[in-house]
C-alpha positions in Angstrom: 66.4 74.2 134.7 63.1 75.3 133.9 63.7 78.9 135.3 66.9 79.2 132.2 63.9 78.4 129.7 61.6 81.1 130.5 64.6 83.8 130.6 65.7 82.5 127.4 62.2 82.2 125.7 62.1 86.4 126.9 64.9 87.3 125.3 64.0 85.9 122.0 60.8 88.3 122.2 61.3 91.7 120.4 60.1 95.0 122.1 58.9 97.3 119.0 59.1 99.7 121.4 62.7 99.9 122.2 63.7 100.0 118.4 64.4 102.7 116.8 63.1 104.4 114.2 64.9 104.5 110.8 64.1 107.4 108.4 63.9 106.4 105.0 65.4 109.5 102.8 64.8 109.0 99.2 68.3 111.9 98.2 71.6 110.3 99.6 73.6 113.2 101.8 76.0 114.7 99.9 79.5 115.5 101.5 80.7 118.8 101.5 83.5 119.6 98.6 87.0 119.9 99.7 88.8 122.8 97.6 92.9 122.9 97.3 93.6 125.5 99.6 91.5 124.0 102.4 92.6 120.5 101.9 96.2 121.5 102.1 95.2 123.6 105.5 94.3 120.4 106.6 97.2 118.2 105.2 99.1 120.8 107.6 97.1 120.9 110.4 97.7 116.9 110.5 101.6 117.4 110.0 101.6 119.2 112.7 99.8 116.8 115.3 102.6 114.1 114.4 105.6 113.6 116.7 108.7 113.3 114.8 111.6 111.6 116.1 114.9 113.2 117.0 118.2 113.2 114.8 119.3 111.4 117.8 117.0 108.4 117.8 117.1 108.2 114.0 120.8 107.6 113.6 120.6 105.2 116.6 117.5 103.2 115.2 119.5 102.8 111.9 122.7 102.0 113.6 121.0 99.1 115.1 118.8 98.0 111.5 122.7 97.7 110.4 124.2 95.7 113.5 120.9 93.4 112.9 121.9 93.3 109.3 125.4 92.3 110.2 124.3 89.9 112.6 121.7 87.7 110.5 124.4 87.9 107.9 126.8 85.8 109.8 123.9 83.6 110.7 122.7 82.8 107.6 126.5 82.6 106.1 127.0 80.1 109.0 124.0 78.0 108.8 125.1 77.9 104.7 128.3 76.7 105.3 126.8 74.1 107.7 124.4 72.5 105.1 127.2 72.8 102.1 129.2 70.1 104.3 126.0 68.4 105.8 124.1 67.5 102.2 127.2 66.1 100.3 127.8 63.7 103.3 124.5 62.8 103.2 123.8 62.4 99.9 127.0 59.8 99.9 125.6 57.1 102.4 122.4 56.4 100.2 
């Protein structure tokens, strides 16, 4: 137990010689201007890293958003219809 103190009490110790050394500037960098032209270089450079899908997966992606779609319809249309009976009955035994 008393071995845990002695590492702990080290660690709390601060070498100044491991820190770094911070630079105090008194002129904030300035970033570099972007003009048009090489901004829209880079807008296409970017565009062309991105993998687009196929017309393939597209129309099947949206052909299951709409069988979802369908689906929670039904759901929610039944679950409705459910509660329309249930809260009349109820509402009649109180």
């Amino acid at each position: 137990m008393a071995k845990s103190k002695k590492s702990k009490s080290k660690a709390k110790q601060k070498n100044p010689a491991a820190e770094p050394e911070v630079k105090v500037t008194s002129e904030p960098e300035k970033k570099k201007s972007t003009g048009p032209y090489e901004f829209l270089q880079q807008v296409q450079r970017e565009g062309s890293k991105v993998t687009w899908t196929s017309r393939n997966e597209t129309m099947i992606s949206t052909v299951m958003v709409l069988v979802m779609v369908v689906i929670m319809s039904l759901f929610f249309l039944l679950v409705d219809q459910i509660w329309r009976t249930v809260i009349p009955f109820i509402l009649s035994l109180g």
